[in-house]
N, C-alpha and C positions, 0 to 999 in steps of 0.2 A: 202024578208023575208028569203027564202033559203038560201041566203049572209051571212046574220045577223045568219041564226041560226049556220052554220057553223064554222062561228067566234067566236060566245060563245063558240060552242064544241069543237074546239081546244084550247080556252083561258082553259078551265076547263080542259082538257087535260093537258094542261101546267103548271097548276095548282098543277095536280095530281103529275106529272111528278117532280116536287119542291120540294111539298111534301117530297116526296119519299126518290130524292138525298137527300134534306136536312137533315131528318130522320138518313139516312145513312154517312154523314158527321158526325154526331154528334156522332154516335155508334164510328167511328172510331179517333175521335178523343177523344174518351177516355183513359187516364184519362185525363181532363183537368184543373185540379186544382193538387196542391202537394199531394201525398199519405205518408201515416204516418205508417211504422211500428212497432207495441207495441210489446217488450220483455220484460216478466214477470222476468227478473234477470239482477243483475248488469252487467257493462260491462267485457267482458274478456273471458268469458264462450263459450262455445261452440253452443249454440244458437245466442248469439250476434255477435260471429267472422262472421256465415254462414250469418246470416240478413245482415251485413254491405257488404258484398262483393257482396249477389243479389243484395241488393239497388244500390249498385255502378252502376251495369249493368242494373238493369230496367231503370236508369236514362238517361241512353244514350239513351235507345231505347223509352221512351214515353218521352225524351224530358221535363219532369215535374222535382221537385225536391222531392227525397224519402227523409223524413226522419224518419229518426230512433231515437226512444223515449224509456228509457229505466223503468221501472214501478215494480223495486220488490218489492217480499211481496207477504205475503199467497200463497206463493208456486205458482206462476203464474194467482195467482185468480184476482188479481186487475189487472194486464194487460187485460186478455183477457174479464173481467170485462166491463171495457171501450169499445172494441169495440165491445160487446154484445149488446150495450145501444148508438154507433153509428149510424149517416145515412145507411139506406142501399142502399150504391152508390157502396162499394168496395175500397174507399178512403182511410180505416180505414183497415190496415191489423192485427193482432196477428199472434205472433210465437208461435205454438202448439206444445208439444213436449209430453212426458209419461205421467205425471202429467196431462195433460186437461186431459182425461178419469180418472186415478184415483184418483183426486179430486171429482168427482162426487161422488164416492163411499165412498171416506172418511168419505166428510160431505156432512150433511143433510140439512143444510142450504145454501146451493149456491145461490147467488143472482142474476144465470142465469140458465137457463136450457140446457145445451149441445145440445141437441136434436132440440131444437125450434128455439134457438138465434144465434146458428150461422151455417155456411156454409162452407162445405169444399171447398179447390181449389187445394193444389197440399201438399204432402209431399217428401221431397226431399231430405234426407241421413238420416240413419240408422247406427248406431255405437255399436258394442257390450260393453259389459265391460267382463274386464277378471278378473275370481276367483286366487287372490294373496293369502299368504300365508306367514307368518314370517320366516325367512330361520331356525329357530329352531325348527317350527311343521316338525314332522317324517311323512311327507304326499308329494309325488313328481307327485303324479296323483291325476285324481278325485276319482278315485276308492280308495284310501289307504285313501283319505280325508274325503270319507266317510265311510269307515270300521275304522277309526281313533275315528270321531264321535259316531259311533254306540258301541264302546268297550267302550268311556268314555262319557256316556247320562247326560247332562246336565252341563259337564264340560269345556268344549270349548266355545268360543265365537267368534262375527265377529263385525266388529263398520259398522256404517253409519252415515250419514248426518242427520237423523232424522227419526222418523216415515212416514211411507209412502212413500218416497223416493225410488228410482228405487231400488237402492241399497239394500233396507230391503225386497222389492218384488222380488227381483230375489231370494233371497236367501230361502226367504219364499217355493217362486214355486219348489225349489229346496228339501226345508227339505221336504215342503208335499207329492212329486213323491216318495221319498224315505223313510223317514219315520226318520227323523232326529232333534233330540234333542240338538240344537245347541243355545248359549244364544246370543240373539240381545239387543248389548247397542248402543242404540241411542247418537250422539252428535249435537251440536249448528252447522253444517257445513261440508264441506267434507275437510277441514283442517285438525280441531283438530280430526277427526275420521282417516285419514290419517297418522297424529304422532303418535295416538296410535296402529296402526298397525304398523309401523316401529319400536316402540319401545318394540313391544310386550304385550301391553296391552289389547291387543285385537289379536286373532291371526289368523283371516282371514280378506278379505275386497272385493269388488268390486270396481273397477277404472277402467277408460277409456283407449283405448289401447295407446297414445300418451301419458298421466298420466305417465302409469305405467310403460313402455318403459325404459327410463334413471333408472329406481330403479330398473327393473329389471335384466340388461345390470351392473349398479354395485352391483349386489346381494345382494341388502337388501331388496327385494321382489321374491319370488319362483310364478311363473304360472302356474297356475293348469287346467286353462281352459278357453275357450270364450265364451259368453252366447249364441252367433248365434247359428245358425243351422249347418250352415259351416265356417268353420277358417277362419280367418281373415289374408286379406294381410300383413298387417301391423306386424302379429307373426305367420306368416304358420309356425312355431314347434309347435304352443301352441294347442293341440284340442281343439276342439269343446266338451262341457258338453255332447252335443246330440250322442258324439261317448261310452260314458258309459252309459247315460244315453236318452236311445231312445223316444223321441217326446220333449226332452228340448230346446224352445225355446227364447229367450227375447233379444229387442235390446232396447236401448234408440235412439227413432226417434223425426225428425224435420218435421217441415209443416208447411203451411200457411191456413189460417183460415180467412172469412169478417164476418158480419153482415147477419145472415140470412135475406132474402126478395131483395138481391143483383141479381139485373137483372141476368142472364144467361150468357149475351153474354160477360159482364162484368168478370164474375166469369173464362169463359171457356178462354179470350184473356190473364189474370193473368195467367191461367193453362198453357198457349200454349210458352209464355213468359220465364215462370219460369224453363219449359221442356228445350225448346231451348238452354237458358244458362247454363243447368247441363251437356248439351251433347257436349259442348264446352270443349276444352281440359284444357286450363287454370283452369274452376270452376271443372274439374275435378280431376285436381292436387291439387285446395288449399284444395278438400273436402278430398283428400285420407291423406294430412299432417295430419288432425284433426283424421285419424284413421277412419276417416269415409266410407261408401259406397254414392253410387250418386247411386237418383232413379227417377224413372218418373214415371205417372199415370194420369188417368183423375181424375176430382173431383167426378164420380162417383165409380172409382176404391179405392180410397180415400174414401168414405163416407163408402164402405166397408169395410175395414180395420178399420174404427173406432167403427164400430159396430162389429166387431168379437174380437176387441180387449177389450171391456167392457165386453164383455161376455167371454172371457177368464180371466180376474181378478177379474170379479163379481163371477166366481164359485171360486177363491181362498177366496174373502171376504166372500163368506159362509163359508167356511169349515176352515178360521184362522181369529184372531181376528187381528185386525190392527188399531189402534186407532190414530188419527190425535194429533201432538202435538198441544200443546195450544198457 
């Protein structure tokens, strides 16, 4: 009986021991299916360039095949839509960029809740845009741009892409610090708001620093300033907003986003992944051509940022009205 009971308690042992490795086999061979990730905007953009070159590299390293699914419309709402309403395996990635937080605010009707449905994992470059200017406004700094403003209230204007757009919020953040009477004409896109800055029908704008580069370089655009905190490599002449204007800050950032209720260890092997490859020299040169900065963070560093950063645009949607185009 002694024999016999020995034998069971090591079979059960062996058991356990199965168990266990097994358990742990399967954590790490995730992912084990294809992962899919959603960009809420056509190809070309500067969310889709950064999406297409991670996926290049997670591929090699989980061995899966990433792909990349492109879902515009409602300003990112229908991408990240999709994988709000995903497995929560982590399978299902969204590119998160300014917009997922300030579509919350916009509308009132989202057909997810930021907060509930999804889950951070990593945000991973940050890009300013810099304050251009028609080379015929008499403005060569931010300061003359805005004693320019302030001499003629209500007579100037700047374009963007549309309501809510990063573009109409920075500038927003902007008039509010200062107290600036500046007229915002919305357009269909960052095209045609684009030719009417060049053409002066509009006679400020906001563009990305890789945009505005070539127009600035043949002087059919003046730069006034970067929205960061600190200059950007890509124009170290051009200040920073923050050096007239102290605690100005705004970047347009990237990140990745699952399905809330996404295991942990799922979420945090994504995190550890995605870090890896930003701190590679190659993804750190294709991010700096886009103008961009390379960042790293945990998902919980990350989950902060996303909530400091809704309540930094939530007290701008108090105090300015910003209304979603239709």
């Amino acid at each position: 009986m002694k024999v016999l009971a020995v034998r069971l308690k090591a079979l059960a042992c062996g058991v356990v021991i199965a168990f266990v490795f097994s358990g742990l086999a399967q954590a790490q061979a995730w992912p084990n299916r294809p992962m899919r990730f959603v960009v809420g905007f056509a190809p070309g953009g500067g969310s889709d360039i950064l999406t297409r070159a991670y996926a290049a590299e997670l591929e090699k390293v989980f061995g899966q095949p990433m792909v990349v699914e492109n879902r515009a419309g409602a300003n990112g709402i229908i991408a990240m839509d999709s994988v709000a309403k995903s497995a929560p395996d982590g399978l299902n990635v969204a590119v998160a960029i300014n917009s997922t937080v300030t579509n919350t605010l916009l509308k009132k009707d989202m057909p997810y809740d930021l907060s509930k449905d999804i889950a951070p994992v990593v945000m991973f470059a940050a890009t300013p845009l810099v304050l251009v200017v028609h080379p015929d406004v008499p403005a060569r700094t931010t300061k003359e741009f805005i004693d320019l403003i302030k001499a003629n209230p209500g007579k100037l204007n700047y374009g963007s892409p549309g309501n809510g757009s990063p573009i109409h919020l920075f500038q927003e953040l902007l008039s509010l610090k200062v107290g600036l009477d500046i007229k915002h004409i919305p357009y269909k896109g960052g095209a045609p708001s684009m030719t009417a800055t060049l053409s002066n029908e509009v006679q400020a704008n906001w563009v990305s620093t890789v945009q505005s580069l070539p127009l600035i370089q043949a002087g059919r655009l003046r730069p006034l300033a970067v929205s960061t905190a600190q200059r950007s490599p890509t124009l170290p002449d051009v200040p920073a907003v923050a050096e007239t204007v102290p605690g100005y800050s705004a970047d347009v950032w990237f990140a990745f986003v699952v399905r809330a209720g996404t295991p942990q260890a799922n979420i945090n092997r994504l995190n550890a992944e995605v870090n890896r490859i930003t701190r590679t020299p190659a993804m750190a040169e294709r991010v700096a051509k886009l103008g961009a900065l390379s960042l790293t963070n945990t998902p919980a560093e990350f989950d902060k940022f996303l909530k400091d950063d809704a309540e930094k645009w939530g007290e701008l949607f108090k105090k300015v009205t910003i209304k979603a185009d239709d």
